[in-house]
C-alpha positions in Angstrom: 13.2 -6.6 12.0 9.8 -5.8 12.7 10.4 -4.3 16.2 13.0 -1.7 14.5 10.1 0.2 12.2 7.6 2.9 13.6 6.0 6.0 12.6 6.6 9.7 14.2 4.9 12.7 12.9 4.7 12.8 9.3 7.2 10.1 8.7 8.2 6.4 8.9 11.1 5.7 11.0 13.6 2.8 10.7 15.9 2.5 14.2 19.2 1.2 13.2 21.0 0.4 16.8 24.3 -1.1 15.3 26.0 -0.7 12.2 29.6 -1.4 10.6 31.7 1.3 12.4 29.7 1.2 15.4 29.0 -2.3 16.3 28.1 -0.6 20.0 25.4 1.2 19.1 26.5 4.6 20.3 25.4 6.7 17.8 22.3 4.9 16.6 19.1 6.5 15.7 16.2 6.3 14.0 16.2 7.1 10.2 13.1 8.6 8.8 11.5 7.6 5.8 8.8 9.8 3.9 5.9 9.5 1.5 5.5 10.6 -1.9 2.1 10.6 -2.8 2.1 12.3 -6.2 4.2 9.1 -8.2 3.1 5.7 -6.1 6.0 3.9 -7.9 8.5 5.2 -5.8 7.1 5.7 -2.8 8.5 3.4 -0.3 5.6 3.7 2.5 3.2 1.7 -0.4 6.0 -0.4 -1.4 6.2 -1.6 2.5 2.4 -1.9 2.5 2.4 -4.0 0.1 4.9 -6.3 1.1 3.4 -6.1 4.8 -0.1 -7.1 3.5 0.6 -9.7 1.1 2.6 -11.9 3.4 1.2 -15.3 4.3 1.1 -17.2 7.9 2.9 -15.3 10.9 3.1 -17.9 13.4 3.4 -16.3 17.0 6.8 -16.7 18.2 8.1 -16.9 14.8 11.4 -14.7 13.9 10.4 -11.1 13.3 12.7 -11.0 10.0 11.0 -8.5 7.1 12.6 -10.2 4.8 13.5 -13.1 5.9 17.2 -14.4 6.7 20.7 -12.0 6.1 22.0 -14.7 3.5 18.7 -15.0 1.8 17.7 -11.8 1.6 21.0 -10.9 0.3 20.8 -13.8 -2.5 16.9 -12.5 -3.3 18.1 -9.1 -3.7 21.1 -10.1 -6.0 19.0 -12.2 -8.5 15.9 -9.4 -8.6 18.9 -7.2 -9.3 20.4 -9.3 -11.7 16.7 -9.9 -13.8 16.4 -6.4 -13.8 19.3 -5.6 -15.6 19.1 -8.1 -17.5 15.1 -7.0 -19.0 15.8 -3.3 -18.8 19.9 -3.7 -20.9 18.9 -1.3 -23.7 17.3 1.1 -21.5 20.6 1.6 -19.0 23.0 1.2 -21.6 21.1 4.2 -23.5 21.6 6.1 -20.1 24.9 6.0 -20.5 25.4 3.6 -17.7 28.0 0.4 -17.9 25.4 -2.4 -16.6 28.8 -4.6 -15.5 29.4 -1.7 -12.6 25.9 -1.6 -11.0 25.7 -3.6 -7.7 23.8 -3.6 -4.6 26.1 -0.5 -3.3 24.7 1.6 -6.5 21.8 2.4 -4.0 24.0 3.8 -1.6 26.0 5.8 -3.8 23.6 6.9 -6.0 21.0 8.1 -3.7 24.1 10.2 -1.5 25.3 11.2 -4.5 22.2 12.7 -5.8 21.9 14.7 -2.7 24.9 16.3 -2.1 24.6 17.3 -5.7 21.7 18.8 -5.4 22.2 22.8 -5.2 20.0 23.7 -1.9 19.6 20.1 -0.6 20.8 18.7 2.4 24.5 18.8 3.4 27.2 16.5 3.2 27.4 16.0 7.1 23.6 14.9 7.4 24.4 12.7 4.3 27.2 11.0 5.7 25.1 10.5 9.0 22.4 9.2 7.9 24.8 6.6 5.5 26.7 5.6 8.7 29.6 7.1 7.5 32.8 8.5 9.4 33.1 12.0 9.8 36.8 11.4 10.7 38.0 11.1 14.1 37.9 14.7 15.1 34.8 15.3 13.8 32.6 12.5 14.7 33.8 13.8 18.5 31.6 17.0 18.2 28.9 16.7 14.9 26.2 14.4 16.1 23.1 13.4 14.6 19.9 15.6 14.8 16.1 14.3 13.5 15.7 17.8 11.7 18.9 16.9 9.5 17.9 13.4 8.8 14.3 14.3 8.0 15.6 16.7 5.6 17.6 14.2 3.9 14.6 11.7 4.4 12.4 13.7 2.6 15.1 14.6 -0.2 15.3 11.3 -1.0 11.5 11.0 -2.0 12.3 12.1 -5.5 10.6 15.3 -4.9 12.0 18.0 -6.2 13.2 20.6 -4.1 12.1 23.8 -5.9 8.7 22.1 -6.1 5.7 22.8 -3.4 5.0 19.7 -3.2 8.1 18.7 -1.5 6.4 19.1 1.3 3.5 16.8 0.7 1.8 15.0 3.7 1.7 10.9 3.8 -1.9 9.8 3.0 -3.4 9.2 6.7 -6.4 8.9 8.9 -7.8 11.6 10.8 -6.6 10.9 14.4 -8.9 13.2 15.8 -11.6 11.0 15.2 -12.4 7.2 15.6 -9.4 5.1 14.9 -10.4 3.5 11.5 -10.5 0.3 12.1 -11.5 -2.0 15.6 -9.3 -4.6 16.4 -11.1 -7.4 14.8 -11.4 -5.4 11.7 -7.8 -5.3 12.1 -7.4 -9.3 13.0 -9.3 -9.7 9.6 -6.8 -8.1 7.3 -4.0 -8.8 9.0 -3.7 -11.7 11.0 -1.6 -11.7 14.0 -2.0 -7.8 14.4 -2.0 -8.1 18.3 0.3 -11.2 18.7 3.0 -11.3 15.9 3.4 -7.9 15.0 5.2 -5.5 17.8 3.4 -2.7 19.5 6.0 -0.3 17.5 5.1 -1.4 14.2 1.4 -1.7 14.9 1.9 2.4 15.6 2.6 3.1 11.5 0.3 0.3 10.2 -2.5 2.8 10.2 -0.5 5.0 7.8 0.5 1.9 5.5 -3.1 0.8 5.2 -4.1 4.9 4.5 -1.5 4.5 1.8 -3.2 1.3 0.1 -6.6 3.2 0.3 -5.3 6.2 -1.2 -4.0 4.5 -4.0 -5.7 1.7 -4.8 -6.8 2.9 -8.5 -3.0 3.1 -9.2 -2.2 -0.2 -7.5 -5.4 -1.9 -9.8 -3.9 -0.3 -12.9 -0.6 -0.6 -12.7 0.3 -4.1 -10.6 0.0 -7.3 -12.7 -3.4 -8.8 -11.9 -2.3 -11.8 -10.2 -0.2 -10.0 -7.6 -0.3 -11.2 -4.1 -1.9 -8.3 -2.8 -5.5 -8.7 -4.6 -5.9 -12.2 -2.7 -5.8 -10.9 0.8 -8.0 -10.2 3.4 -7.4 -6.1 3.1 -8.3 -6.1 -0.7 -11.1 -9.2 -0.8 -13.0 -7.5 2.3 -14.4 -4.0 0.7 -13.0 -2.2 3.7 -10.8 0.0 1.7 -13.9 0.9 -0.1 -15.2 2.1 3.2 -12.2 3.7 4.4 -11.8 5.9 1.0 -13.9 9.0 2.7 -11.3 8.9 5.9 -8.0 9.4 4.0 -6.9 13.0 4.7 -3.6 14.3 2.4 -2.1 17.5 1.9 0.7 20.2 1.6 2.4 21.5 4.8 -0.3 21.0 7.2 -4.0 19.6 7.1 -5.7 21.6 9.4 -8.7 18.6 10.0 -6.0 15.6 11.2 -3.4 18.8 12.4 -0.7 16.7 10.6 2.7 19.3 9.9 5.3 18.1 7.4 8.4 18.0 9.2 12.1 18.5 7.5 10.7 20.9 5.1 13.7 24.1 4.4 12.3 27.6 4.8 12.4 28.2 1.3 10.2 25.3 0.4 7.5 26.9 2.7 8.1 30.0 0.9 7.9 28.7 -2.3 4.6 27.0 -1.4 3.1 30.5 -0.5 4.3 32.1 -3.7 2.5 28.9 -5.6 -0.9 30.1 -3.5 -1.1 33.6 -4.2 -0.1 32.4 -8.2 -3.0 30.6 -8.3 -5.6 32.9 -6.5 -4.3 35.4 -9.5 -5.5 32.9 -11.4 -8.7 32.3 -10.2 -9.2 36.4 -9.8 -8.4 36.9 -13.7 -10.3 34.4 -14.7 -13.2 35.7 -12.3 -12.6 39.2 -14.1 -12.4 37.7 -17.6 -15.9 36.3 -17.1 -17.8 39.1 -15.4 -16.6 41.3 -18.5 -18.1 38.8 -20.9 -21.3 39.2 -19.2 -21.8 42.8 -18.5 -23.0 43.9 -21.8 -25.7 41.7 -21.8 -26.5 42.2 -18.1 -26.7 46.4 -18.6 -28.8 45.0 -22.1 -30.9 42.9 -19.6 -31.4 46.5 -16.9 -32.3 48.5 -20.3 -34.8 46.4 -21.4 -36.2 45.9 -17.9 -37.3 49.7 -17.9 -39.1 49.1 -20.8 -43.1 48.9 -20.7 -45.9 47.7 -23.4 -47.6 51.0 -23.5 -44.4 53.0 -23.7 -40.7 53.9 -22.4 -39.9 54.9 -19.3 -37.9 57.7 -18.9 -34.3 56.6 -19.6 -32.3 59.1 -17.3 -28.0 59.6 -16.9 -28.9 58.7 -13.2 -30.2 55.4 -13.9 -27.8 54.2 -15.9 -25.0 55.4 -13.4 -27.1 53.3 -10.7 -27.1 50.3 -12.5 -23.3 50.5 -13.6 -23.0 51.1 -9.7 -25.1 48.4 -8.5 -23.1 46.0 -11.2 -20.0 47.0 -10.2 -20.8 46.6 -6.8 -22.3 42.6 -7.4 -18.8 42.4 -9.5 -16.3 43.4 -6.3 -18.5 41.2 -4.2 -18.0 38.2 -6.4 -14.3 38.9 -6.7 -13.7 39.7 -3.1 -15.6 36.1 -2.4 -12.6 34.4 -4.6 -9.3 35.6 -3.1 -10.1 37.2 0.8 -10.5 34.9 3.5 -8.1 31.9 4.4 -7.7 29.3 2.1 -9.0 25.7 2.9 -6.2 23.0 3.5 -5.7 20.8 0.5 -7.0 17.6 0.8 -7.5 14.7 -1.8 -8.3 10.6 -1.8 -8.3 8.7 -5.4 -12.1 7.9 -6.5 -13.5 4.4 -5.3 -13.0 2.0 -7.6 -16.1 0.9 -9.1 -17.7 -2.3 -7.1 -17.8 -5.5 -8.5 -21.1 -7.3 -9.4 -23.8 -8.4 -7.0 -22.7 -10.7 -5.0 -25.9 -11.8 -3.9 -26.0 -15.0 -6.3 -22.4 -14.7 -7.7 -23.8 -16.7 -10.7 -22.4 -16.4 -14.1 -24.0 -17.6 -17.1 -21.8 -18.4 -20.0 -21.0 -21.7 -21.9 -24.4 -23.0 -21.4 -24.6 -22.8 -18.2 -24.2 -21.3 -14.5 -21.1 -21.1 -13.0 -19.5 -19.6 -9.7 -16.4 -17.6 -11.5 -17.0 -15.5 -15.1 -16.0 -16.8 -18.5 -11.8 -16.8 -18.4 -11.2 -16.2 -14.3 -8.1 -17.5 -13.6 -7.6 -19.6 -10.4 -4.6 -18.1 -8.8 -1.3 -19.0 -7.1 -0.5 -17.4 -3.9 0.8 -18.6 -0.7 -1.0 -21.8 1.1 -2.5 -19.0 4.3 -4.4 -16.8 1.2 -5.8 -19.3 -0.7 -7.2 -21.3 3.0 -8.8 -17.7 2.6 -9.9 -17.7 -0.3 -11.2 -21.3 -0.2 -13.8 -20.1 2.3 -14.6 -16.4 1.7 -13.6 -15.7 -1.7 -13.4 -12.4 -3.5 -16.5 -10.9 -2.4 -15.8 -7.3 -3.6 -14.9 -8.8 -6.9 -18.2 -11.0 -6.9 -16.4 -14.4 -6.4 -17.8 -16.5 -3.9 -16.0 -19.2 -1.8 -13.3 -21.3 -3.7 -14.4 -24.6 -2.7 -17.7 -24.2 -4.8 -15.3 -24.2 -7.6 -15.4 -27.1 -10.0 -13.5 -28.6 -13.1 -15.9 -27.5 -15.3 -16.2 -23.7 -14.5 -12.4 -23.0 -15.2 -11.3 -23.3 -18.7 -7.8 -23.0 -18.7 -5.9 -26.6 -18.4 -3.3 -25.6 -16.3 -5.9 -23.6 -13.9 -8.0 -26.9 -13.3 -4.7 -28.4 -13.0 -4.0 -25.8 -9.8 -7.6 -25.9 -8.7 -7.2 -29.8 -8.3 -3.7 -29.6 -6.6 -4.9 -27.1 -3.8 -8.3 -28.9 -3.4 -6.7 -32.0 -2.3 -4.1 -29.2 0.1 -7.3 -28.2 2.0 -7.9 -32.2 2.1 -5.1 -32.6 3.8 -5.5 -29.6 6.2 -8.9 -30.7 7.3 -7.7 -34.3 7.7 -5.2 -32.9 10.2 -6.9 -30.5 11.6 -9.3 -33.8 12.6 -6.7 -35.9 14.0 -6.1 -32.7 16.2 -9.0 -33.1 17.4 -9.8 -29.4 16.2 -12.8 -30.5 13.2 -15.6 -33.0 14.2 -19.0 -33.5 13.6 -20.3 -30.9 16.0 -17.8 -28.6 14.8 -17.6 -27.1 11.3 -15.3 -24.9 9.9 -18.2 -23.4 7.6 -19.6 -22.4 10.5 -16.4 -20.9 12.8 -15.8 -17.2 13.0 -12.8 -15.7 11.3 -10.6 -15.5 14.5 -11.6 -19.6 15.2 -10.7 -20.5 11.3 -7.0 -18.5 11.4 -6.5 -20.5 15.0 -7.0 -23.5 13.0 -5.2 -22.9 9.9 -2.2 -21.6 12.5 -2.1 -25.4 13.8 -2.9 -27.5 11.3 -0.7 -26.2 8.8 2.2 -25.7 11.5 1.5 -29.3 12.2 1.4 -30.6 8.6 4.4 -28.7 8.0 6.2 -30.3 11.1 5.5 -33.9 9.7 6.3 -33.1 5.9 10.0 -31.8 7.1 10.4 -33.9 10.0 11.7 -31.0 12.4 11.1 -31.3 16.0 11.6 -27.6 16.2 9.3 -24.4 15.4 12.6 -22.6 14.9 13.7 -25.3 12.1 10.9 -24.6 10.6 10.3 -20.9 10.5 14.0 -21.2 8.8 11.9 -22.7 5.8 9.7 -20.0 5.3 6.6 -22.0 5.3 4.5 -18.6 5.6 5.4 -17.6 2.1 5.6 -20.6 0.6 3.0 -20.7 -2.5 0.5 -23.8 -3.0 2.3 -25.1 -5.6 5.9 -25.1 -4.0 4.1 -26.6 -1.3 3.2 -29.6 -3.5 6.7 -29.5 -4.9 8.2 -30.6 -1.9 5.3 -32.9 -1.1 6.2 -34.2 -4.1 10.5 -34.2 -3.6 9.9 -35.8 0.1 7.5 -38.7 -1.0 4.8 -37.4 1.0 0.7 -38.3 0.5 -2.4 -38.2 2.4 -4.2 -41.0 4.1 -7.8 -40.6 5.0 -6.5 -39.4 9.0 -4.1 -37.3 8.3 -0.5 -37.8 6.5 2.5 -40.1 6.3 5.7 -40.6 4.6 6.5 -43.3 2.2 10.0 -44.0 1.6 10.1 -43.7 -2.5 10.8 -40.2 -3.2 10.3 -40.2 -7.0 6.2 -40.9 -5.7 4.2 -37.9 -6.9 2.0 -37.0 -4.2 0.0 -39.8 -5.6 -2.3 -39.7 -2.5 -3.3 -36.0 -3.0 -3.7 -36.1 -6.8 -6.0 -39.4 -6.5 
């Protein structure tokens, strides 16, 4: 759930009260989870920002479930596993690994089994801890969990290596020192239901998720398919984590601006981070040395010639070359000295902004013949009903697309995206015609001209309302059961389409045929 994720420190924190062998909860704590900034792909605090930020309609009151339902999740996680497999047989069987024995447990096992394997790492007792393991009945009496053992095994976990400085990487985060990043309605923008849905716990590590999206949002563009969730939303559409790219702080051990200190870091690591320093300001001080070499024959040339006048020579005397050997060596120290005394500043680094789309101003295209809203080729895209009510009114204005409802027939080329754009226009119909009966839309009031906060309100309603009447529950809890937050526009029309539901002019109704195919909405 929700209300069991936090952040402490450096780290994410996951409370488990109750597990298998201790169904009372005696010996719960949290687990901490940690960053790896230096390969995105398997960092879980991005992989948790994305899934936070690309989820559709919370409804307040709703079931706090991350991923939904026990049996569900379990069945999701089985058949993603399976697919995987599946795709990647050649690969694992060229590993060495029989595809027939890997299971959801393979996590579990591998990970611990990594660890305790690991010469250096973490010990068997903080691995069989943090698994939820017995110790055995005499020693589960007198070892007991600590945070410094877990964060140890936390951060071993990472994939960073242990010999490596950068095991002791910092998460990518906002300087708490100053501002907080974002005000509240900034906050009710990109994620909707900040202050209501979400728990005050989680709201605590949400900063650092959205740091992590900033930081590596170049990756996250290059590497995710381009039709993933996540580049429909609010947090992505908005520009603000354009704006936020010159907050992110990052670093090794400590940051001495946001006074951030990696925590379950060995002595040896910190050790091995110093000896990496002083390696590289060796470094920097022969390469210093190499240079000032190269130059000084031509800079003694350069005093020689200096002495030289039109109408003769100055005397050239022993003593003044010894000066100007002194007075070089002298600039030489000093330029040296500059590159290895003094304290070193703490690392910090944020991925370059990625290059802003074009001028929104018209958000014209001209191609075909003509002027359209979208460029030659944009492809209109399916995501849940909540991000395309989004995108229906604010578009992609960071990627120069205006609002989707200025989008025709004619401006799309693909078949089967005119085919979507027509399916989800006729959605919205059915929104606004319920979101009038309602009483919520009239002729004094607009959505075009309600504030973001007003127009999430509405959506809340109307679509809790037309999903009430489509599946004929009575109760909010029947119907949070269904998952109507996540369901896409076109699985929306699906079951439109499997109950026999179409729109009227006032609202909706059900006809009793069920092979009808949402004739109402398509006509």
């Amino acid at each position: 759930m929700y209300d069991h994720i936090s952040w402490e420190e450096d780290a994410l924190t996951i409370n488990i009260s109750r597990m298998k062998n201790d169904q009372e909860g005696k010996h719960g704590y949290a687990r901490h989870v940690y960053a790896n900034p230096d390969n995105p792909g398997l960092c879980p605090i991005l992989s948790l920002s994305i899934l936070i930020f690309s989820k559709g309609f919370q409804r307040e009151g709703s079931d706090r479930l991350i991923f939904g339902e026990k049996k569900s999740a379990k069945d999701r996680f089985s058949k993603w596993l399976a697919n995987i497999l599946k795709a990647s047989a050649e690969l694992i069987v060229a590993m060495g690994l029989i595809i027939s024995e890997i299971g959801s447990h393979s996590f579990r096992k591998g990970i611990a089994s990594a660890l305790a394997n690991n010469p250096g790492g973490p010990t068997a007792i903080n691995i069989w801890l943090r698994a939820g393991w017995s110790l055995g009945p005499v020693q589960s009496r007198y070892i007991f969990e600590g945070a410094g053992g877990d964060q140890f095994v936390g951060r071993a976990a990472t994939g960073i290596s242990l010999s490596d400085p950068a095991f002791a990487n910092l998460p990518p985060h906002f300087n708490n020192k100053e501002d907080p990043p974002l005000t509240l309605e900034q906050w009710e923008l990109i994620l909707p239901g900040f202050a209501t849905f979400y728990p005050e716990s989680l709201r605590v590590a949400l900063p650092y998720l959205l740091a992590s999206l900033v930081f590596h949002k170049n990756w996250l563009v290059n590497n995710l398919p381009s039709n993933h969730p996540l580049f429909l939303q609010r947090v992505w559409t908005s520009g603000i984590l354009d704006e936020l790219q010159t907050r992110v702080c990052t670093g090794v051990l400590r940051n001495e601006e946001s006074g951030m200190v990696a925590t379950g870091i060995p002595p040896h690591v910190s050790v091995c981070q110093r000896l990496d320093r002083v390696e590289s300001r060796f470094d920097t001080f022969e390469n210093k040395m190499n240079s000032r070499f190269d130059e000084m024959p031509s800079k003694i040339s350069d005093n020689l010639l200096n002495n030289f006048e039109i109408n003769g020579a100055i005397p050239l005397t022993t003593s003044f070359i010894g000066d100007a050997i002194s007075k070089l060596r002298v600039e030489l120290v000093n330029d040296l000295g500059g590159g290895h005394r003094g304290r070193e500043a703490p690392f910090q680094s944020s991925e370059a902004s990625r290059q802003q789309g074009p001028d929104i101003d018209g958000m014209t295209y001209p191609w075909g013949g003509g002027i359209h809203p979208v460029p030659e080729g944009f492809r209109f895209p399916v995501g849940n009903v909540r991000t395309l009510w989004d995108l229906w009114w604010d578009g992609q204005q960071a990627q120069g697309i205006g609002p989707y409802k200025y989008i025709k027939g004619v401006d799309l080329v693909n078949r089967k995206d005119k085919c979507n754009l027509t399916k989800f226009s006729k959605i919205m119909e059915a929104l606004t015609a319920t979101a009038s009966t309602l009483g919520l839309i009239g002729p004094t009031r607009r959505i075009s001209g309600m504030t973001v906060s007003e127009r999430d309100d509405l959506f809340g309603k109307s679509y809790t309302k037309l999903c009430m009447d489509m599946h004929r529950v009575r109760l909010l809890e029947d119907l949070d059961k269904r998952k109507i937050g996540e369901m896409s526009s076109l699985d929306f029309m699906t079951s439109c389409a499997k109950l026999g539901i179409h729109a009227l002019g006032n609202g909706i109704a059900c006809v009793s045929k069920i092979e009808v195919w949402f004739d109402g909405l398509l006509t």
